[in-house]
Biotite code that builds the C-alpha atoms (Angstrom):
import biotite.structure as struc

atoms = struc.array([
    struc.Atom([36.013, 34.276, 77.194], chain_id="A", res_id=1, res_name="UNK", atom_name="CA", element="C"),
    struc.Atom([32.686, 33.047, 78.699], chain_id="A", res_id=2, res_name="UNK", atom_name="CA", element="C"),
    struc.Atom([30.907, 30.139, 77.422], chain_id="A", res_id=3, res_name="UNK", atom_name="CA", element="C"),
    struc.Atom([28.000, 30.496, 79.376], chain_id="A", res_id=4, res_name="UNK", atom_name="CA", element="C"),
    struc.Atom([26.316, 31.569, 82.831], chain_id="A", res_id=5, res_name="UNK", atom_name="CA", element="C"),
    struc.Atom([24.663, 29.279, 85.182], chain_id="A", res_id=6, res_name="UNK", atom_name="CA", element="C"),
    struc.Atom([22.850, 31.199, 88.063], chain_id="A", res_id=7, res_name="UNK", atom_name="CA", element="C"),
    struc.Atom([19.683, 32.565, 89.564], chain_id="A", res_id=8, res_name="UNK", atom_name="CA", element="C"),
    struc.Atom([17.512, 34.643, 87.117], chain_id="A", res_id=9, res_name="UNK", atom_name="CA", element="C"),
    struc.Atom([17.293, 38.184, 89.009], chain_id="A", res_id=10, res_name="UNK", atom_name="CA", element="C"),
    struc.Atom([15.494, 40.377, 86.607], chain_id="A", res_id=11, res_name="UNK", atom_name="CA", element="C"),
    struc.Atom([14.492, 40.127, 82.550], chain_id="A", res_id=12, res_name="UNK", atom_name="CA", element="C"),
    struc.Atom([13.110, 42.729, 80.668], chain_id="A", res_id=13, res_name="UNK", atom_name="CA", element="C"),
    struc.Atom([12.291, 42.323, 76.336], chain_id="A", res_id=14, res_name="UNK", atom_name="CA", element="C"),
    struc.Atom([15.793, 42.600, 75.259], chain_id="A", res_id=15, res_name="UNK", atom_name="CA", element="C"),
    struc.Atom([17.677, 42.468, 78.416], chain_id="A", res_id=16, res_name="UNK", atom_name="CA", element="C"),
    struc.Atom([17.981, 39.663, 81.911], chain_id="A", res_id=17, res_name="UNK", atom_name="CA", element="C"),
    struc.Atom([20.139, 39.795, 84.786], chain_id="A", res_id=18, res_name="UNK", atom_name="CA", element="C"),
    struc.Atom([21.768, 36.512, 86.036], chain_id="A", res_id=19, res_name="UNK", atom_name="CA", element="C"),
    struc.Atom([23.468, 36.520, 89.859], chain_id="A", res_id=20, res_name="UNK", atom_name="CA", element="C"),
    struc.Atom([25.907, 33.859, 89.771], chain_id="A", res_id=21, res_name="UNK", atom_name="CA", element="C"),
    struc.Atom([28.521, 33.945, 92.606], chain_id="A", res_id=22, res_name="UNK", atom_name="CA", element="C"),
    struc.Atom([27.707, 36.878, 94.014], chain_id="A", res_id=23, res_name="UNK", atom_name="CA", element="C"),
    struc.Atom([27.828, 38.712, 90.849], chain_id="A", res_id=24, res_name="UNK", atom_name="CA", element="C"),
    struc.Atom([25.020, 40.322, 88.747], chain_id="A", res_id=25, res_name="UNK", atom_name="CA", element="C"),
    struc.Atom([25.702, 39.470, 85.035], chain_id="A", res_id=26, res_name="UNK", atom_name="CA", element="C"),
    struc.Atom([23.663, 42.197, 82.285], chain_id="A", res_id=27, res_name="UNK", atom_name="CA", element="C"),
    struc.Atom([23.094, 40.315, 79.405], chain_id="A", res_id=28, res_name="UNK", atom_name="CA", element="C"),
    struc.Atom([21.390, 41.558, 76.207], chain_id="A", res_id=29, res_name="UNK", atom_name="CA", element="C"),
    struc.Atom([19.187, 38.895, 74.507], chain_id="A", res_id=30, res_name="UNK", atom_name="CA", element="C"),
    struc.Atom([16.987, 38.535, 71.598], chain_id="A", res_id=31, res_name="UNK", atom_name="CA", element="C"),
    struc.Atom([13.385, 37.906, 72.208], chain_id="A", res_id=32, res_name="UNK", atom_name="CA", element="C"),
    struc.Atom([13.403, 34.093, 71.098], chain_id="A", res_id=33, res_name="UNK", atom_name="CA", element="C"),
    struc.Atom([15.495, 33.569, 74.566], chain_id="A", res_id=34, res_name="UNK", atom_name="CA", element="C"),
    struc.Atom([13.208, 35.828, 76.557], chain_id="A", res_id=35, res_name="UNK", atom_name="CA", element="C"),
    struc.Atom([10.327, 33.660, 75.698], chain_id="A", res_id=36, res_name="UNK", atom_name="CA", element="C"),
    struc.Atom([12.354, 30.880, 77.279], chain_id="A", res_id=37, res_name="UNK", atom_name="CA", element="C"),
    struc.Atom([13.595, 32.460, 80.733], chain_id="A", res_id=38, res_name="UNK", atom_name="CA", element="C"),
    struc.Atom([12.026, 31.205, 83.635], chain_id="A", res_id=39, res_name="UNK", atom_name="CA", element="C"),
    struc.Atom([10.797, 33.179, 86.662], chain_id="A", res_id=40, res_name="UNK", atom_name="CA", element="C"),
    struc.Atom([12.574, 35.578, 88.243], chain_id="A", res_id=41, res_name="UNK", atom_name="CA", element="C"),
    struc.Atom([14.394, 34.070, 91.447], chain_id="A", res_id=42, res_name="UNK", atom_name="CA", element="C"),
    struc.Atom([14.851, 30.564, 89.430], chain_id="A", res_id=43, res_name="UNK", atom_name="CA", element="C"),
    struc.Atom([17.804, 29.108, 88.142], chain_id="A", res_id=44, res_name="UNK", atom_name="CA", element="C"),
    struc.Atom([18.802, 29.462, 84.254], chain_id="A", res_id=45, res_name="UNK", atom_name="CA", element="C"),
    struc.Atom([21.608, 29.130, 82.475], chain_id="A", res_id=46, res_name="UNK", atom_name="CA", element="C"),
    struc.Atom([22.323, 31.155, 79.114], chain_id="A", res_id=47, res_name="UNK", atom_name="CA", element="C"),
    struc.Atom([25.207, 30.851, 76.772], chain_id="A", res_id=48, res_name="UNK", atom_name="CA", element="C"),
    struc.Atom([27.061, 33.818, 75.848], chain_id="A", res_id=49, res_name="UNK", atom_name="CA", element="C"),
    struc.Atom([29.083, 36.289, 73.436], chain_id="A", res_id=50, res_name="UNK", atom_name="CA", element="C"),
    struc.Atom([31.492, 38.354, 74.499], chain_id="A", res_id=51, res_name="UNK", atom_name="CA", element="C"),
    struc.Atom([31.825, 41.616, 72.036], chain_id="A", res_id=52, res_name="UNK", atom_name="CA", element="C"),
    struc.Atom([34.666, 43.359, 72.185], chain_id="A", res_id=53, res_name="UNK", atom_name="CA", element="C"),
    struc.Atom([35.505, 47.292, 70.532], chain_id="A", res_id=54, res_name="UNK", atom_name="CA", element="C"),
    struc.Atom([37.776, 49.379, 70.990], chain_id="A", res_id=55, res_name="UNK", atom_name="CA", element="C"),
    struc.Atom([35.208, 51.901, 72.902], chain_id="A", res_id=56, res_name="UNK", atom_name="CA", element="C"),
    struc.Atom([32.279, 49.189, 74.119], chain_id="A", res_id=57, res_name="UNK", atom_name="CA", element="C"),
    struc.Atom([32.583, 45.760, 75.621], chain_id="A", res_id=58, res_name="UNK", atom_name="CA", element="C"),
    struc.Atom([28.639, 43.733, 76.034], chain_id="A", res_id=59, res_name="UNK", atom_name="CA", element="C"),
    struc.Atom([27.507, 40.491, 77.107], chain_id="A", res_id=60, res_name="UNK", atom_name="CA", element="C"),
    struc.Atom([25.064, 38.811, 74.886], chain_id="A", res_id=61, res_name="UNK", atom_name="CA", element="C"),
    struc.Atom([23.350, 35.331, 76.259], chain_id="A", res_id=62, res_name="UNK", atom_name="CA", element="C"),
    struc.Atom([21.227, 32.858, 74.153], chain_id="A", res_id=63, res_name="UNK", atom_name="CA", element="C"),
    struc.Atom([19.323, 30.954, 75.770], chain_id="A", res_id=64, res_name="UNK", atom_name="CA", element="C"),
    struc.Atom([20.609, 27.300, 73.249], chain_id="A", res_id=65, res_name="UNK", atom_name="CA", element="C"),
    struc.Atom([23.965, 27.151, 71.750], chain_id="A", res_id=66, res_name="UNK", atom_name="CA", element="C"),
    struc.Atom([22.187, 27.501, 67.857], chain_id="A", res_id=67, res_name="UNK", atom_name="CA", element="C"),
    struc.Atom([20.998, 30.894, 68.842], chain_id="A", res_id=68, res_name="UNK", atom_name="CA", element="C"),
    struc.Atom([24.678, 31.658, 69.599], chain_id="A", res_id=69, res_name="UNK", atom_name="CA", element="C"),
    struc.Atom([26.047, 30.133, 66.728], chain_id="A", res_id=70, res_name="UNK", atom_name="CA", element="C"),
    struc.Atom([23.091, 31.955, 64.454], chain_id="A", res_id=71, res_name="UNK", atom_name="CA", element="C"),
    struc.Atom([24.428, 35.489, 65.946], chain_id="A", res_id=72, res_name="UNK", atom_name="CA", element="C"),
    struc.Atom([28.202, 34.870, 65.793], chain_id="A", res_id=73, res_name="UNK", atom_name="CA", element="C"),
    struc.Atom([27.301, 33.755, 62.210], chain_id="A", res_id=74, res_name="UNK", atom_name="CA", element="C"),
    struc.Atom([25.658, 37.160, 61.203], chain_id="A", res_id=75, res_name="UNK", atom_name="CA", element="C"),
    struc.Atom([27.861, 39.580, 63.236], chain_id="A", res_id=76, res_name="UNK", atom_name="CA", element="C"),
    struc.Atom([30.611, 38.173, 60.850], chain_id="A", res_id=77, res_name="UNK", atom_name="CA", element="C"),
    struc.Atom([28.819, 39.433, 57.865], chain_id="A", res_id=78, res_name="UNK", atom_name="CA", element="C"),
    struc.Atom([29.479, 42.914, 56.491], chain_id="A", res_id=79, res_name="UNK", atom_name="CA", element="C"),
    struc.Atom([27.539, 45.992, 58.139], chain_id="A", res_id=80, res_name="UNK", atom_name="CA", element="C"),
    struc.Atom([25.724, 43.492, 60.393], chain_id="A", res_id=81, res_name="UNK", atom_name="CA", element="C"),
    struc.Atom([26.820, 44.237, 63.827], chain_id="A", res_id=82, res_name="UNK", atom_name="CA", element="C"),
    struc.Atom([25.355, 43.146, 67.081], chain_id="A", res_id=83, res_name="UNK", atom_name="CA", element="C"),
    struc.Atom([22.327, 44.999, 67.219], chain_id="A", res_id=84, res_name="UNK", atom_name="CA", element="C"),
    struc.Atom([20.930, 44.440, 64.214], chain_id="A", res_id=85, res_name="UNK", atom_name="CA", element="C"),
    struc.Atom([21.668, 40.628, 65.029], chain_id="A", res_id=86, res_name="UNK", atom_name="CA", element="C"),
    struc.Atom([19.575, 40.420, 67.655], chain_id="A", res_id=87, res_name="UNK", atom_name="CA", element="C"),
    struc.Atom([17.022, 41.991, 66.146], chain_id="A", res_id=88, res_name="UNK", atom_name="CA", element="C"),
    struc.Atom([16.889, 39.705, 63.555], chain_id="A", res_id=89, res_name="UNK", atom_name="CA", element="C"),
    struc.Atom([16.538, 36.800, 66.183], chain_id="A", res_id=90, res_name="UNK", atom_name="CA", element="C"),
    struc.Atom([13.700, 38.586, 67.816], chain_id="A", res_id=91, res_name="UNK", atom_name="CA", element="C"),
    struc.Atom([11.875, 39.344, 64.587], chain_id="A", res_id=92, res_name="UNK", atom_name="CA", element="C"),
    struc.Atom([12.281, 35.572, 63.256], chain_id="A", res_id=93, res_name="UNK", atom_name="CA", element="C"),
    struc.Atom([12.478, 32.456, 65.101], chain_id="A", res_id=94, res_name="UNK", atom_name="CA", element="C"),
    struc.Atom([16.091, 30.458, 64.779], chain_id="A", res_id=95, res_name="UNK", atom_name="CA", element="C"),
    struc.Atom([14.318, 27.690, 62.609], chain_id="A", res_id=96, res_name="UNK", atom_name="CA", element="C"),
    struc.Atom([12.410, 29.906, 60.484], chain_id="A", res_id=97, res_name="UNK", atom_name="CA", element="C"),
    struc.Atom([15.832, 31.818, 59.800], chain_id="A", res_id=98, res_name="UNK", atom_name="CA", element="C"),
    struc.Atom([17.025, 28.891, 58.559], chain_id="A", res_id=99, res_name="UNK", atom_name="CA", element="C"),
    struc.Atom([13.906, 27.677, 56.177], chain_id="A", res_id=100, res_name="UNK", atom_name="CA", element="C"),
    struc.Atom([14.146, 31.190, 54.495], chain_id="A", res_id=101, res_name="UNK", atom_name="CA", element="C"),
    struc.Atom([18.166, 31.096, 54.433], chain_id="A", res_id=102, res_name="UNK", atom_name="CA", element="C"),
    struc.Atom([17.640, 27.420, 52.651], chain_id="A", res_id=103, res_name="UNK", atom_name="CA", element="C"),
    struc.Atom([14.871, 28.217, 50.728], chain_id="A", res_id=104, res_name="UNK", atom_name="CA", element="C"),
    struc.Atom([16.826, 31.457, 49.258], chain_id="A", res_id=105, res_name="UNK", atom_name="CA", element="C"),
    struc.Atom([13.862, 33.612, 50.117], chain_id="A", res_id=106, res_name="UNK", atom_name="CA", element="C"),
    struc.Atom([14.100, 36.545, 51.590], chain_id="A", res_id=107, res_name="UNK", atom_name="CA", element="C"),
    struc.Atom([10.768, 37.887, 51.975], chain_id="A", res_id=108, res_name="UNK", atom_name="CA", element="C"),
    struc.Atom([10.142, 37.546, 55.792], chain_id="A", res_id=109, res_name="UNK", atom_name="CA", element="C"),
    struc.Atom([13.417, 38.976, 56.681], chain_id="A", res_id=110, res_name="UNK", atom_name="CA", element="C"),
    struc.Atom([13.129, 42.250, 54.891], chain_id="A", res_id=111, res_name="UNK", atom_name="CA", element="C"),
    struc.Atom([10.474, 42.695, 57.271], chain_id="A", res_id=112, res_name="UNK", atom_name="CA", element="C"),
    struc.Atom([12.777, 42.787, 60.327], chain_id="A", res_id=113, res_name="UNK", atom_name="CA", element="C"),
    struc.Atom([13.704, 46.295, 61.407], chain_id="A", res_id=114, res_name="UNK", atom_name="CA", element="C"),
    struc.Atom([17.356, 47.476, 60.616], chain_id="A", res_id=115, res_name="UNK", atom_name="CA", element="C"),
    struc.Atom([16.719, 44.716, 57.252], chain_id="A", res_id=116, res_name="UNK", atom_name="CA", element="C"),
    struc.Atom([16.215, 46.529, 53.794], chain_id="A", res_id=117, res_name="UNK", atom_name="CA", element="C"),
    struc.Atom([15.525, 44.593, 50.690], chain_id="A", res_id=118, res_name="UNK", atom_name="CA", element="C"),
    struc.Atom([19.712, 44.695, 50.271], chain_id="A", res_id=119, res_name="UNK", atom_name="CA", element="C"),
    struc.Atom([20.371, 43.500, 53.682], chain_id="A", res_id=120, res_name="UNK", atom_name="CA", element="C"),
    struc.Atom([17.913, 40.712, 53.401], chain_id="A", res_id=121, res_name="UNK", atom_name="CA", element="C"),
    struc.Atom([19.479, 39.409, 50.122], chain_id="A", res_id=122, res_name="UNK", atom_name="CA", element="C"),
    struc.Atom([22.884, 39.934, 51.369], chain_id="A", res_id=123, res_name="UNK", atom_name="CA", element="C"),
    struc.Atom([21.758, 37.644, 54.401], chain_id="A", res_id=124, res_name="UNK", atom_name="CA", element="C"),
    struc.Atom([20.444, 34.830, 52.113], chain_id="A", res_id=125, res_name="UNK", atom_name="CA", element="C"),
    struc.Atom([23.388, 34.534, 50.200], chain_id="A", res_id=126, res_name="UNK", atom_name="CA", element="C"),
    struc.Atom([25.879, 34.671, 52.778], chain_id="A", res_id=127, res_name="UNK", atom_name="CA", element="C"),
    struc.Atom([24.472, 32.468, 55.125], chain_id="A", res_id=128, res_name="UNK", atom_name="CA", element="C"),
    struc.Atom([23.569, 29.794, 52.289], chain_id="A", res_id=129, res_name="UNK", atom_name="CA", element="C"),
    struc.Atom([24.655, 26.591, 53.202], chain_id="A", res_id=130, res_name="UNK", atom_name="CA", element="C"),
    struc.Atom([26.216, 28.251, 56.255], chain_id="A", res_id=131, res_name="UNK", atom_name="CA", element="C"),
    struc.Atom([23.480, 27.406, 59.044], chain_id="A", res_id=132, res_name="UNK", atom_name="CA", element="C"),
    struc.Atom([23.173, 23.577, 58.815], chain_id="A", res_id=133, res_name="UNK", atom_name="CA", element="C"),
    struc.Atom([19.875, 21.348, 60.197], chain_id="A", res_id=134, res_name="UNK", atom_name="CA", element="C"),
    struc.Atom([21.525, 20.165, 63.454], chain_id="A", res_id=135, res_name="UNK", atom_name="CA", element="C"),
    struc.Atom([19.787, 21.266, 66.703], chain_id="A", res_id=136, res_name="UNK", atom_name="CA", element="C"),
    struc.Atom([16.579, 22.152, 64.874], chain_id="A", res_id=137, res_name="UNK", atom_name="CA", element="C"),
    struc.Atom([14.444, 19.994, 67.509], chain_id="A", res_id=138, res_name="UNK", atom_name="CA", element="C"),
    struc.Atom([16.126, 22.265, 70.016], chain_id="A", res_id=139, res_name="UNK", atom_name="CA", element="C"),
    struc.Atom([15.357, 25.425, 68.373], chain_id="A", res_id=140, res_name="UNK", atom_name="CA", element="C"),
    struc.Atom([11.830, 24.420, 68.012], chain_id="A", res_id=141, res_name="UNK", atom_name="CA", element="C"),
    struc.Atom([11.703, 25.018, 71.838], chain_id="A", res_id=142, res_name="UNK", atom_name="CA", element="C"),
    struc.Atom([10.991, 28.873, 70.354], chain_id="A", res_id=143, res_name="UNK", atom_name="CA", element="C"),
    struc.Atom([7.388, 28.132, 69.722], chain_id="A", res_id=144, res_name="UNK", atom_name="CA", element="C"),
    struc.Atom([7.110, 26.737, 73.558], chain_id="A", res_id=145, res_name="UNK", atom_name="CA", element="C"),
    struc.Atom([6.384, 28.937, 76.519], chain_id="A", res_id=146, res_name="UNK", atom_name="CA", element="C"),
    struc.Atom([6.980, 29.122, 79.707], chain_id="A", res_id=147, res_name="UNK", atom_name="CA", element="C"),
    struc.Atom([3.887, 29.330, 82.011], chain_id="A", res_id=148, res_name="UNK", atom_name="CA", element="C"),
    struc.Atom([2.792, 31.783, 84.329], chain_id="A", res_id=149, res_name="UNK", atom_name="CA", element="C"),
    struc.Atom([4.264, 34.845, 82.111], chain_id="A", res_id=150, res_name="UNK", atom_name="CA", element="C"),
    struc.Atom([1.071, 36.873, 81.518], chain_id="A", res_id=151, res_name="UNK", atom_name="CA", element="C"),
    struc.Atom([0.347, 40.365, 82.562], chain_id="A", res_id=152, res_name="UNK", atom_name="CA", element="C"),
    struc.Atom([-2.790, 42.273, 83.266], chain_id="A", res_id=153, res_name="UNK", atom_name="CA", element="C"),
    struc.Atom([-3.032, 43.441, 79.747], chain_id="A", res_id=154, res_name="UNK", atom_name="CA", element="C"),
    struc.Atom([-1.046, 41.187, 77.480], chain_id="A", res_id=155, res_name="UNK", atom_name="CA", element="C"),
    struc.Atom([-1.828, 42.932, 74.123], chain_id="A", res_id=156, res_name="UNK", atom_name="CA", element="C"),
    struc.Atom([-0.245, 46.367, 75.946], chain_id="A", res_id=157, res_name="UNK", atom_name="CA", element="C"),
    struc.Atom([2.685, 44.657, 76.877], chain_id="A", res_id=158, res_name="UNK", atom_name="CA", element="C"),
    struc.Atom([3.290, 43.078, 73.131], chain_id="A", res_id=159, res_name="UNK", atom_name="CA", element="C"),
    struc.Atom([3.048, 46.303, 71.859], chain_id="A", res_id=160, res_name="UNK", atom_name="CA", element="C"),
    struc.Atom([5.597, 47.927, 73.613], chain_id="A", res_id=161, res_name="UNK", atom_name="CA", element="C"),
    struc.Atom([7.863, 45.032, 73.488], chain_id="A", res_id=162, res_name="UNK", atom_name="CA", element="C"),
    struc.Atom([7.463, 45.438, 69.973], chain_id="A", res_id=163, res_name="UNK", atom_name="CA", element="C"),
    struc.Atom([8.552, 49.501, 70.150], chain_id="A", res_id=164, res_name="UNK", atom_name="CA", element="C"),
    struc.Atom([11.289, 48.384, 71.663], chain_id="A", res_id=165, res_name="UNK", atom_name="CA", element="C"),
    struc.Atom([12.433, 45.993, 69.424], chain_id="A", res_id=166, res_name="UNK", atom_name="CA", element="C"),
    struc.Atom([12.604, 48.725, 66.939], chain_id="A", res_id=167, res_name="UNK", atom_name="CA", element="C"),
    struc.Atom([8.809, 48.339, 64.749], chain_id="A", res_id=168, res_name="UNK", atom_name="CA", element="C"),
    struc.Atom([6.920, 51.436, 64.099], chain_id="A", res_id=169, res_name="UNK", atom_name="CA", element="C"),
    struc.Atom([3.423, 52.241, 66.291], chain_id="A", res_id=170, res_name="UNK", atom_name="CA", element="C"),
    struc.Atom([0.903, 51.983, 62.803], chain_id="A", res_id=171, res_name="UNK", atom_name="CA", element="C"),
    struc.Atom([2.627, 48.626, 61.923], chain_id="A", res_id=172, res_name="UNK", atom_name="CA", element="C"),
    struc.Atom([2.617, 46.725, 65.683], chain_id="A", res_id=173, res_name="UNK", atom_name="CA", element="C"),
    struc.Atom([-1.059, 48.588, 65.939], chain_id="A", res_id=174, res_name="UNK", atom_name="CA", element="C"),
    struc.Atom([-1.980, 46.935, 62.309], chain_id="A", res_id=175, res_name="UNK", atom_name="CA", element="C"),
    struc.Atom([-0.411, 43.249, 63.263], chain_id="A", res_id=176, res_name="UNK", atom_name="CA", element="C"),
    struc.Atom([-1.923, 42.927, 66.899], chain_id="A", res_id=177, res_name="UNK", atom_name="CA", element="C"),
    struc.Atom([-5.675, 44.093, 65.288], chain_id="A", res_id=178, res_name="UNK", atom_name="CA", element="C"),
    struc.Atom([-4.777, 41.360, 62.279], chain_id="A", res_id=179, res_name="UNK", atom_name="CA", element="C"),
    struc.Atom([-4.326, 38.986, 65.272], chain_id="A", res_id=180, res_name="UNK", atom_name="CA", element="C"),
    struc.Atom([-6.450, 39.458, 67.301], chain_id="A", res_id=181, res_name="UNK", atom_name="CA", element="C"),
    struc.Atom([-9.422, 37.439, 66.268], chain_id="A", res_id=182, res_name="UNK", atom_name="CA", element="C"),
    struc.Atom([-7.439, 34.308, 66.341], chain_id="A", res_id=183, res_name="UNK", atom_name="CA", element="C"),
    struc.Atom([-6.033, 34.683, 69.750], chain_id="A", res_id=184, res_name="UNK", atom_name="CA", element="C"),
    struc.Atom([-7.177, 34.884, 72.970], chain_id="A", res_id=185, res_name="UNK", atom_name="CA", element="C"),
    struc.Atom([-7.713, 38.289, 74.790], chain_id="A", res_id=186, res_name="UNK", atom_name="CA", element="C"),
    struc.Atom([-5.881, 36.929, 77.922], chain_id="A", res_id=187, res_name="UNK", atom_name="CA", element="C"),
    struc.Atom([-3.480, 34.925, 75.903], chain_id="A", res_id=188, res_name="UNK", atom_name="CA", element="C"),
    struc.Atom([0.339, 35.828, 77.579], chain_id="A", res_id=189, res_name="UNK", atom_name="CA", element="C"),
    struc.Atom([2.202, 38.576, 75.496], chain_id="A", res_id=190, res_name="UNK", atom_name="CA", element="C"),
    struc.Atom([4.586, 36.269, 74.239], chain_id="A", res_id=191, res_name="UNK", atom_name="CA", element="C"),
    struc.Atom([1.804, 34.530, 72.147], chain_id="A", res_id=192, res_name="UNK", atom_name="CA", element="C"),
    struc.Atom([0.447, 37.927, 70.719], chain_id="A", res_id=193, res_name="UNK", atom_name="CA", element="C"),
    struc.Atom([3.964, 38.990, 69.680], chain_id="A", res_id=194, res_name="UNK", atom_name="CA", element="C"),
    struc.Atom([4.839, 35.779, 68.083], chain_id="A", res_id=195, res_name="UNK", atom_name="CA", element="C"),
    struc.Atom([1.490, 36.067, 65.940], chain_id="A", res_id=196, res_name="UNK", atom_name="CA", element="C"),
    struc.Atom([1.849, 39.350, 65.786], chain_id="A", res_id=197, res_name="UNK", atom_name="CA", element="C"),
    struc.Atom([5.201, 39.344, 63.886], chain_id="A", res_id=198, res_name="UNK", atom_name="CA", element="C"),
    struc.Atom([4.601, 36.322, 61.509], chain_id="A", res_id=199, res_name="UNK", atom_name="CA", element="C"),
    struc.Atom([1.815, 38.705, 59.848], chain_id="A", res_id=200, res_name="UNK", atom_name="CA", element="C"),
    struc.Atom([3.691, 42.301, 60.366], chain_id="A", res_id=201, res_name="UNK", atom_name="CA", element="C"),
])
């Protein structure tokens, strides 16, 4: 139905942004590798989207590169794997790291994800084999860049419960951030602690 939305960034939370385009406020749910991307509030972005339909819910998801799209509309169609859990599988891995462990067969990393079990993770790997091709990998790279200016008064705080929300448990976000904390700055922005934190959770 929509193929994207091009308009001024009015508000983005971990999980969630609001574009105005037209006079119209669009709520989009994203994963946290396009969160890491969005500008400013009050600049212009444009995200592309999925449109999920059921019989008793209709949501707008938005990506913030075409891959990311194709990466969820690729694991929604996979059994029990419904839009939820597909986001938080793009928040808990980045788009090209999806893909090494998809390639590589190993499933290690993703059974690490909350909402993926040991099954889930397996069932990922082989149905996705072959599935999620190299193109746009220099694109999806973009995940490990950040946009400036996004820090908070307490950056580690603000990880952490970014990383409640995204569904890991208080002991295991405490454990990662104290893992990484001697290799990152204190006033590094959250973004950076929550990547590092959740290639060691």
């Amino acid at each position: 139905m929509f193929d994207y939305i091009k308009g001024t960034l009015a508000e983005k939370n971990i999980g969630t942004a609001v574009i105005e385009s037209s006079g119209v406020g669009f709520a989009l749910i994203i994963p946290l590798s396009t969160y890491e991307k969005l500008p400013e509030v009050n600049h212009d972005v444009k995200l592309f989207t999925h449109h999920y339909v059921r019989e008793d819910m209709q949501r707008l998801y938005g990506f913030f590169s075409k891959q990311e799209r194709e990466i969820f509309e690729q694991l929604i169609g996979i059994s029990k794997i419904g839009p939820k859990t597909a986001i938080s599988i793009l928040s808990g891995v980045s788009p090209a790291d999806l893909i090494s462990c998809v390639n590589r067969s190993d499933a290690t990393r993703l059974r690490k994800i909350p909402g993926v079990g040991d099954k889930t993770a397996q069932r990922l790997v082989m149905e996705l084999k072959g599935k999620l091709g190299l193109s746009g990998l220099a694109d999806m790279d973009g995940f490990a860049r950040r946009t400036p200016g996004m820090a908070s008064a307490n950056p580690r705080s603000e990880a952490f419960d970014a990383m409640i929300t995204l569904g890991y448990a208080d002991k295991q976000v405490q454990s990662a951030l104290m893992r990484v904390e001697t290799v990152i700055a204190a006033d590094a922005p959250a973004e950076e602690w929550i990547k590092k934190a959740l290639q060691v959770i």
